[in-house]
Short mmCIF file of the C-alpha atoms (twelve columns), coordinates in Angstrom:
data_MODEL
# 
_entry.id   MODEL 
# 
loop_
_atom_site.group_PDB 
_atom_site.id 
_atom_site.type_symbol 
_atom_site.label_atom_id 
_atom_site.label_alt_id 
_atom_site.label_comp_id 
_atom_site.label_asym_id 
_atom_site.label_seq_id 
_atom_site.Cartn_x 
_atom_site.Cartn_y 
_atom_site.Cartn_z 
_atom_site.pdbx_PDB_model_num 
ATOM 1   C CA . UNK A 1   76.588  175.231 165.522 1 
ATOM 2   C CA . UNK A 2   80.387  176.395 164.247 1 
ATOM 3   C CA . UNK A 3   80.151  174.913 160.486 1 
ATOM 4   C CA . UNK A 4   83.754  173.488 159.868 1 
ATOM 5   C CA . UNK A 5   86.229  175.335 157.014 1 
ATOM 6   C CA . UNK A 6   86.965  173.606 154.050 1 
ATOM 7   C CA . UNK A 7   90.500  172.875 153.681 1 
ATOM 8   C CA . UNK A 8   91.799  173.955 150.347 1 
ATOM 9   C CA . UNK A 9   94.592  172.198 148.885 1 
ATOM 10  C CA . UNK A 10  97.291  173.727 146.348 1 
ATOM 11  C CA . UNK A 11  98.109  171.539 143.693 1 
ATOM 12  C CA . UNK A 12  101.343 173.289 142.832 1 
ATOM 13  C CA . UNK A 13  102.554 173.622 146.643 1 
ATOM 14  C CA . UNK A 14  101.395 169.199 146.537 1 
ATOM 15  C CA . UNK A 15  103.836 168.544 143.656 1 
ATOM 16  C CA . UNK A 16  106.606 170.545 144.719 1 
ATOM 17  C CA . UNK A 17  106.620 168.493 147.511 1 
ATOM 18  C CA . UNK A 18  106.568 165.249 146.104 1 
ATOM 19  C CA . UNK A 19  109.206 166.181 143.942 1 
ATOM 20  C CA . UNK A 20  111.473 167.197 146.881 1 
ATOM 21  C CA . UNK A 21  110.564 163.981 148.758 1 
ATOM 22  C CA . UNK A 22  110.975 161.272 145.495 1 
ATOM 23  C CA . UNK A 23  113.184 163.390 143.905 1 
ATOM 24  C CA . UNK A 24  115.961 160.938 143.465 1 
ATOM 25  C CA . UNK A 25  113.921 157.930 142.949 1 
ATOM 26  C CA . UNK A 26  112.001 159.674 140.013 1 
ATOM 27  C CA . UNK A 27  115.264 160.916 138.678 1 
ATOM 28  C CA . UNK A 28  116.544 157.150 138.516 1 
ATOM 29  C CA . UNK A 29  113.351 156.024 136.672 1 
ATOM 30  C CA . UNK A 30  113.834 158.766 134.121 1 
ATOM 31  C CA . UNK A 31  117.220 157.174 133.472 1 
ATOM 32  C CA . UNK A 32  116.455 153.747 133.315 1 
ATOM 33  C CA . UNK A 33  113.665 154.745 131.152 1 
ATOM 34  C CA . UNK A 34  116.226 156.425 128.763 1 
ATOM 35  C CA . UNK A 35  118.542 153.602 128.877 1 
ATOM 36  C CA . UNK A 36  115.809 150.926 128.209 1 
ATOM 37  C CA . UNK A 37  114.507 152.996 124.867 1 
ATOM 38  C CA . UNK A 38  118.112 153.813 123.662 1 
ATOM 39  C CA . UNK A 39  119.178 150.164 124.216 1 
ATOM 40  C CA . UNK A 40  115.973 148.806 122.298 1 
ATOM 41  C CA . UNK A 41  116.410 151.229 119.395 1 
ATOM 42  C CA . UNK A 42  119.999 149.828 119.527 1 
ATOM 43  C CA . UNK A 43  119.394 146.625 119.242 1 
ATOM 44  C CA . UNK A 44  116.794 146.662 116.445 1 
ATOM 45  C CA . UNK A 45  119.034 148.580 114.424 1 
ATOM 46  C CA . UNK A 46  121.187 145.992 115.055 1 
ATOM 47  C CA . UNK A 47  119.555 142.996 114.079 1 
ATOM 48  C CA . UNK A 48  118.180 144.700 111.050 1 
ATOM 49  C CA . UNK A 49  121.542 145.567 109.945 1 
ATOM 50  C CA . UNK A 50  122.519 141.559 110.683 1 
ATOM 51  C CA . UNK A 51  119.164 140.553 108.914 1 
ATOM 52  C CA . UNK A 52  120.523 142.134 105.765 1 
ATOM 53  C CA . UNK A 53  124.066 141.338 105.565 1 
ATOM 54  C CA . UNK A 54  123.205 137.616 105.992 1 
ATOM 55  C CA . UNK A 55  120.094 138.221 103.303 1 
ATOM 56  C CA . UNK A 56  122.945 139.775 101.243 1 
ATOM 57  C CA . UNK A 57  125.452 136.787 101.898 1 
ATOM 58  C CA . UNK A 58  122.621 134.499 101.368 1 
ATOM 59  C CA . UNK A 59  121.504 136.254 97.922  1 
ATOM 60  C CA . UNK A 60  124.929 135.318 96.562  1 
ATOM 61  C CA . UNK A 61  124.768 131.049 97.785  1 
ATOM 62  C CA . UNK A 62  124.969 128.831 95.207  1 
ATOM 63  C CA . UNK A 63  126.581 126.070 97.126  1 
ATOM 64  C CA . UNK A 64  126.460 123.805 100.297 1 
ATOM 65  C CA . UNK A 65  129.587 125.322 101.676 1 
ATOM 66  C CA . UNK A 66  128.641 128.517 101.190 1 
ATOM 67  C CA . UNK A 67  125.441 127.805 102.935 1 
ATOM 68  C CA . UNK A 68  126.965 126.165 105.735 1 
ATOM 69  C CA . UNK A 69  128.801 129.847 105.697 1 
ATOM 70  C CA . UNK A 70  125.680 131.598 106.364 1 
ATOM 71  C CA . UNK A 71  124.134 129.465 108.888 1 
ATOM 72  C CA . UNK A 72  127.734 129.571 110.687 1 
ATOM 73  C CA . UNK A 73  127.963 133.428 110.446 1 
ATOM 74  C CA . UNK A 74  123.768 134.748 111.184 1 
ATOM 75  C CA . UNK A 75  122.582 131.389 112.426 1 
ATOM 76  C CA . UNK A 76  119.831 133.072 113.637 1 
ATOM 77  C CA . UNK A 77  118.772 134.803 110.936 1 
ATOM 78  C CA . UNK A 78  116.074 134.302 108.509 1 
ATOM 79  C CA . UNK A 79  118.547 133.720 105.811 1 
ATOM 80  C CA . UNK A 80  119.732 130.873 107.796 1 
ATOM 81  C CA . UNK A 81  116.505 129.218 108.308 1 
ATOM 82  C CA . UNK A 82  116.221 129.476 104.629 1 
ATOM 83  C CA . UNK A 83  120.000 128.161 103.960 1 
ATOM 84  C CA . UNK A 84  118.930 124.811 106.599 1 
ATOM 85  C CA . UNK A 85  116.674 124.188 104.079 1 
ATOM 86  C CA . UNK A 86  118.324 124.372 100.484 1 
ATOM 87  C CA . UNK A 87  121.756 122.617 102.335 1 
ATOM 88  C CA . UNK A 88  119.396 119.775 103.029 1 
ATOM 89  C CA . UNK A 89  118.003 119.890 99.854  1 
ATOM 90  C CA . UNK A 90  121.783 120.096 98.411  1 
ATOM 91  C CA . UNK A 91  122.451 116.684 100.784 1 
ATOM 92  C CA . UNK A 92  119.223 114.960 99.575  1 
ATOM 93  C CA . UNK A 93  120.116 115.428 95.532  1 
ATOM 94  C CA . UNK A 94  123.642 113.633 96.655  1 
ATOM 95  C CA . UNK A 95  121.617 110.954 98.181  1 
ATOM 96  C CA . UNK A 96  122.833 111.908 101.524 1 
ATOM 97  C CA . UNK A 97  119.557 110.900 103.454 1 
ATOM 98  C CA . UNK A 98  120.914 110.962 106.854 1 
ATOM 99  C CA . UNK A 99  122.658 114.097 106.796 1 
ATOM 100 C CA . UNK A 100 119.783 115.706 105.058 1 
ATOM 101 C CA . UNK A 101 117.609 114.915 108.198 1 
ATOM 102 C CA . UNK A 102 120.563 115.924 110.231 1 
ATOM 103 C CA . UNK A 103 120.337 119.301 108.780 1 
ATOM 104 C CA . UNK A 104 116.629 119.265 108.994 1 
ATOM 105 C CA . UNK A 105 116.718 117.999 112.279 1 
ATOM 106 C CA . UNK A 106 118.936 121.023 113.306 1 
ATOM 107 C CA . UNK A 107 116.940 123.642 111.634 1 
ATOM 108 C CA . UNK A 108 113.237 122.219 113.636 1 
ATOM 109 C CA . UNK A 109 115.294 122.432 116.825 1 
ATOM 110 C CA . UNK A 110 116.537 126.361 115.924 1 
ATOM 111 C CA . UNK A 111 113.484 127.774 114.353 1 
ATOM 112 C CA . UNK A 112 110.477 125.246 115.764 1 
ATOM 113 C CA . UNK A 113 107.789 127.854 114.991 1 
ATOM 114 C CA . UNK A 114 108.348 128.779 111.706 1 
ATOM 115 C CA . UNK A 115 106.041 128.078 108.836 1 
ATOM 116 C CA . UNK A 116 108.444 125.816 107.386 1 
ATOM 117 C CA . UNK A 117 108.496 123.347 109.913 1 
ATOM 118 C CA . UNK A 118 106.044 121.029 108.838 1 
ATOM 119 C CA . UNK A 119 107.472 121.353 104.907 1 
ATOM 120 C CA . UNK A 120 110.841 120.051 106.891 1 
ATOM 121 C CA . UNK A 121 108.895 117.106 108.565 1 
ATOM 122 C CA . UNK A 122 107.885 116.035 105.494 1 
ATOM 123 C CA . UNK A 123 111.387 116.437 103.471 1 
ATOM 124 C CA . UNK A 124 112.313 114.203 106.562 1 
ATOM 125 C CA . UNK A 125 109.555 111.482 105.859 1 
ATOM 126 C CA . UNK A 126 110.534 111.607 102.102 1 
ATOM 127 C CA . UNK A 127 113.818 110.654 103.295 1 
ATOM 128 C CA . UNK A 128 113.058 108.123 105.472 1 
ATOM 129 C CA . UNK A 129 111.500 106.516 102.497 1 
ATOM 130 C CA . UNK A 130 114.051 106.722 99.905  1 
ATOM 131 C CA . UNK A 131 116.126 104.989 102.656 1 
ATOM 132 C CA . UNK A 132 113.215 102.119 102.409 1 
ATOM 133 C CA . UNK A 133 112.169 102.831 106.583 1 
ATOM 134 C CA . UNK A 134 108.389 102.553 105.244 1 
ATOM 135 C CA . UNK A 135 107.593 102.470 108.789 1 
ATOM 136 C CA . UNK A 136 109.259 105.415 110.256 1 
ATOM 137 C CA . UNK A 137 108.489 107.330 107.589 1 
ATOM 138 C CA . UNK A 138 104.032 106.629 107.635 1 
ATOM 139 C CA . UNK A 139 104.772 107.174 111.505 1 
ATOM 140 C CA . UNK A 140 106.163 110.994 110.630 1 
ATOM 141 C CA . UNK A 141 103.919 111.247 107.881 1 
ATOM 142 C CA . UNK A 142 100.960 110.510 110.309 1 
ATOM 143 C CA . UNK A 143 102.395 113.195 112.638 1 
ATOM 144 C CA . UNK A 144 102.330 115.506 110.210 1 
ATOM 145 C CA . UNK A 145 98.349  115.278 109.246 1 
ATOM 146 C CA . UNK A 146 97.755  115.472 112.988 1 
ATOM 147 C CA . UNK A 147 99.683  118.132 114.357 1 
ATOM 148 C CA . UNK A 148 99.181  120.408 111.309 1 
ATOM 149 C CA . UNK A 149 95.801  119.627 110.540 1 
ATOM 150 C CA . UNK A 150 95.306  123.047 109.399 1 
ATOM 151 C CA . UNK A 151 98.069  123.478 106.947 1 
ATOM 152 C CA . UNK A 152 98.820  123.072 103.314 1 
ATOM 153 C CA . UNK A 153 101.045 120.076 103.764 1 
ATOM 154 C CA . UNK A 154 98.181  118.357 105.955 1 
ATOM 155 C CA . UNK A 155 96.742  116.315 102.968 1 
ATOM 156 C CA . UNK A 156 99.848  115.261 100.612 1 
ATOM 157 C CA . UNK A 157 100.749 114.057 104.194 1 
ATOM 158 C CA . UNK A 158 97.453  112.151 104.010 1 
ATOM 159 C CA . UNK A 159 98.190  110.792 100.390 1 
ATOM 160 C CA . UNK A 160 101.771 110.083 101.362 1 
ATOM 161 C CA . UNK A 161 100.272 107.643 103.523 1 
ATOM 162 C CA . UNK A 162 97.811  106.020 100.993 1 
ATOM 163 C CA . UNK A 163 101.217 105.475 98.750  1 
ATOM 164 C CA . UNK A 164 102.857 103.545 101.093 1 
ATOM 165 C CA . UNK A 165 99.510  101.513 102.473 1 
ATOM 166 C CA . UNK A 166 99.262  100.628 98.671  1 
ATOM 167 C CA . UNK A 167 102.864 99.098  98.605  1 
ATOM 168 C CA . UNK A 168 101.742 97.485  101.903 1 
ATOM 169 C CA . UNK A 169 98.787  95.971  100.351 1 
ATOM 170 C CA . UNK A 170 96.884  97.564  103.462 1 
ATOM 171 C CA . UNK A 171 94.090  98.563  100.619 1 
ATOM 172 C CA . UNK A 172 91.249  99.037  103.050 1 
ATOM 173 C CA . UNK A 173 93.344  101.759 105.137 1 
ATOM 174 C CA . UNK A 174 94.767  103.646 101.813 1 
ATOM 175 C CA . UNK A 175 90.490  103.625 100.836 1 
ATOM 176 C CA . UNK A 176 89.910  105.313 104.929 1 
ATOM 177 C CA . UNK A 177 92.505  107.449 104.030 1 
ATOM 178 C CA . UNK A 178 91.572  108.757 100.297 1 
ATOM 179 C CA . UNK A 179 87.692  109.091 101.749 1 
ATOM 180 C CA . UNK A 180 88.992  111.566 104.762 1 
ATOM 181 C CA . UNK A 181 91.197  113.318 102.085 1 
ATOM 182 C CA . UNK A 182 87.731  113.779 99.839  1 
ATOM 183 C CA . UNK A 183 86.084  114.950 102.911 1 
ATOM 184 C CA . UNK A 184 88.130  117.231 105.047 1 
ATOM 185 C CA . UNK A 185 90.162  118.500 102.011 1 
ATOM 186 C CA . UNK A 186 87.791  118.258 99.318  1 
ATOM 187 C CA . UNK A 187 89.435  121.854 97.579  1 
ATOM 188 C CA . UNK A 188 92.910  120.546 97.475  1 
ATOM 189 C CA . UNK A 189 95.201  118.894 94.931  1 
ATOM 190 C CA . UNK A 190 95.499  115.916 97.231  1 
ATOM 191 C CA . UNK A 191 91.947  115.180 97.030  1 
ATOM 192 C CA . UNK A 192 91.352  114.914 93.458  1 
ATOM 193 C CA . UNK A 193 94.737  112.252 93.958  1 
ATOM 194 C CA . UNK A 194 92.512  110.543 95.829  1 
ATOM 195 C CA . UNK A 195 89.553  110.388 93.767  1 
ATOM 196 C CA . UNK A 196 92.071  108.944 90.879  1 
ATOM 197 C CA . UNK A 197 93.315  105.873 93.726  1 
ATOM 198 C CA . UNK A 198 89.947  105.011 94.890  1 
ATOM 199 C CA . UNK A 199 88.552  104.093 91.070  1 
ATOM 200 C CA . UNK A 200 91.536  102.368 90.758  1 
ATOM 201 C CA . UNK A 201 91.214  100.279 94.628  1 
ATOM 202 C CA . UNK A 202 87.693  100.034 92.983  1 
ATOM 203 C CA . UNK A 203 88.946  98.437  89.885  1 
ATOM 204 C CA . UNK A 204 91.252  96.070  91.212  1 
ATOM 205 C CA . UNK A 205 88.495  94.934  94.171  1 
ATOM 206 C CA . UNK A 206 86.200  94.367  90.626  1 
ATOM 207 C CA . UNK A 207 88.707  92.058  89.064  1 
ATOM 208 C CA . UNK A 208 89.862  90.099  92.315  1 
ATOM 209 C CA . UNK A 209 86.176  89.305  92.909  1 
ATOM 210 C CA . UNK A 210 85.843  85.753  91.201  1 
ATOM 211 C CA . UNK A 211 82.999  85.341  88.171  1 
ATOM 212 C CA . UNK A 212 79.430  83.590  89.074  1 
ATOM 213 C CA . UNK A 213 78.776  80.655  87.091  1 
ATOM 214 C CA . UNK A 214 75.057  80.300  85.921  1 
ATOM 215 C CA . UNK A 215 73.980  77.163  85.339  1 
ATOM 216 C CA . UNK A 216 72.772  76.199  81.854  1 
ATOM 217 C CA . UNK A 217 69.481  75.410  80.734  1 
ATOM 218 C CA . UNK A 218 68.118  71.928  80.902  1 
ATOM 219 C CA . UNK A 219 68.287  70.638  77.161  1 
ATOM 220 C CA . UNK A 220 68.275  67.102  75.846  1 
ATOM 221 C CA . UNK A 221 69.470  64.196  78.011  1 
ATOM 222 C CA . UNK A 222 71.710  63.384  75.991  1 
ATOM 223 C CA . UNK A 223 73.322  66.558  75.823  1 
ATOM 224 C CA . UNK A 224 72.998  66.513  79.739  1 
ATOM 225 C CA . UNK A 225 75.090  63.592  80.194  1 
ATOM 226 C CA . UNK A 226 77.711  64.288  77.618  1 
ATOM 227 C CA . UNK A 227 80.267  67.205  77.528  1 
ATOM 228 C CA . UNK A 228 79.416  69.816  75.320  1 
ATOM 229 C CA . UNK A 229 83.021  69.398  73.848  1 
ATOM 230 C CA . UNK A 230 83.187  65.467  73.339  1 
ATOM 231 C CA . UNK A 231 81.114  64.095  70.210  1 
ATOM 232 C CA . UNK A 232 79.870  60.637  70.249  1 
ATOM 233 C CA . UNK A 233 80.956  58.551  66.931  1 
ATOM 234 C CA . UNK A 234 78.501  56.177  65.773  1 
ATOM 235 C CA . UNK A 235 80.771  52.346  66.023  1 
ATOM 236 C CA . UNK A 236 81.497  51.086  62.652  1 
ATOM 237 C CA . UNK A 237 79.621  47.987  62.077  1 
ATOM 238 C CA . UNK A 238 81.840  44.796  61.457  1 
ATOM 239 C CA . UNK A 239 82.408  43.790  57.320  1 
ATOM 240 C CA . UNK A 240 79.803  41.699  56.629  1 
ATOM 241 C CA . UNK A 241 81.375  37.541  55.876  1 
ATOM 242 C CA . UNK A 242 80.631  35.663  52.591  1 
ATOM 243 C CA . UNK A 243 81.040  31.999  53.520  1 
ATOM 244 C CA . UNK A 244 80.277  31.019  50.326  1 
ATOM 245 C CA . UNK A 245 83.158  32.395  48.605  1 
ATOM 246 C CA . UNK A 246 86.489  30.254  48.705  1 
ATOM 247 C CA . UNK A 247 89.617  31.878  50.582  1 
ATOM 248 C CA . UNK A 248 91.646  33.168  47.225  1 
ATOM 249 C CA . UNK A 249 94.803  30.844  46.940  1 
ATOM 250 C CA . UNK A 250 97.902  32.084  46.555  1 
ATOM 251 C CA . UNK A 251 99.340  32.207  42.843  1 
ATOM 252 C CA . UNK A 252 101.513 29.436  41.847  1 
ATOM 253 C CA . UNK A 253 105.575 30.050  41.425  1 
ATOM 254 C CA . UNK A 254 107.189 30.451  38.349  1 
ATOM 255 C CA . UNK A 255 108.682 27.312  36.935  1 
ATOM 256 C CA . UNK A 256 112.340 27.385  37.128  1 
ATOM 257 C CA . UNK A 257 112.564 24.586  33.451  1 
ATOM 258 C CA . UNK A 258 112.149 26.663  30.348  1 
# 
């Protein structure tokens, strides 16, 4: 039987003619290629330049307009997310609730996944409660401890919560509370808080609860029939008469001859 040639192939003569066939498309990937690293280099150079001049800009803010500057000029910088939060801090210490949470508001909508966002939820809350809105304000807080269960501001949200139960008078919530705080966050500052308001909900349960009276012991029946406090006089017994004595008479008047 004729046994059939192996075909031998030339790797150099294969890529030549590849070459010759793509040729233009691989010369227009090379390009783009080129452009896409030049234009990425660019732009990081960019923003790092832009990341420093509004860190510089920021360095030098002492004031809410000049904050207001940088988050107008590199609003979407990290020195902006940092001037959000010292303008609204600025508002708050000028008892300027509302625009505090307006700024706040602004910054969660901008920079949503920062690590500040939950320390701006609960600047919000503490504004919502120096306006008096107790109940907006245990809603947020109560968003807080479940959204960022993980997170350092997780538990003073917790005892935020016991606070205003307390002024409620919603004592057997504010105890729930301060017993979850001992036992999911027993390591934290919060928790020995809580330790400090349950002895006193404990305290205030012990004087509220009204005093057993135990009934005496059976003495005399006299003593059983009168109040301990009254005393029984002994009746004087009438003067005794003496019939046998005349009723004095009266003494005679004075002559009026000499």
């Amino acid at each position: 039987m004729p046994v059939a040639k192996e075909l031998r192939t030339n790797p150099a003569l294969e890529a030549q003619v590849f070459w010759y066939k793509y040729r233009k498309e691989i010369a227009i990937l090379l390009v783009l290629a080129i452009v896409a690293i030049i234009a990425i280099a660019g732009y990081r150079l960019y923003r790092d330049r832009r990341e420093a001049t509004a860190a510089t800009l920021f360095g030098g803010a002492k004031t809410p307009a000049a904050y207001e500057e940088v988050i107008n000029r590199y609003g979407d910088t990290a020195a902006a997310a940092s001037a959000y939060l010292l303008l609204a801090d600025s508002e708050r210490k000028q008892a300027k609730y509302s625009e505090a949470n307006a700024t706040l508001l602004k910054f969660l909508e901008k920079f949503p996944q920062r690590e500040l966002a939950s320390t701006a939820r609960m600047a919000m809350a503490a504004n919502l409660e120096a306006m008096g809105k107790q109940d907006e304000a245990l809603a947020t807080y109560q968003q807080i401890a479940s959204a960022n269960a993980g997170s350092f501001n997780a538990p003073m949200a917790l005892i935020e919560q016991v606070h205003i139960l307390q002024e409620k008078n919603r004592i057997d919530d504010a105890r729930r509370i301060c017993e979850t705080i001992m036992t999911q966050y027993r390591d934290s500052y919060a928790a020995m808080e809580a330790s400090q308001l349950l002895r006193t909900f404990l305290k205030s349960a012990k004087a509220q609860t009204p005093s057993v009276v135990t009934p005496s012991k059976l003495g005399s029946p006299a003593s059983a029939t009168v109040p301990p406090t009254l005393k029984v006089l002994p009746t004087t017994p009438p003067a005794p008469s003496s019939p046998s004595l005349p009723p004095a008479k009266p003494p005679a008047a004075p002559s009026a001859k000499p």
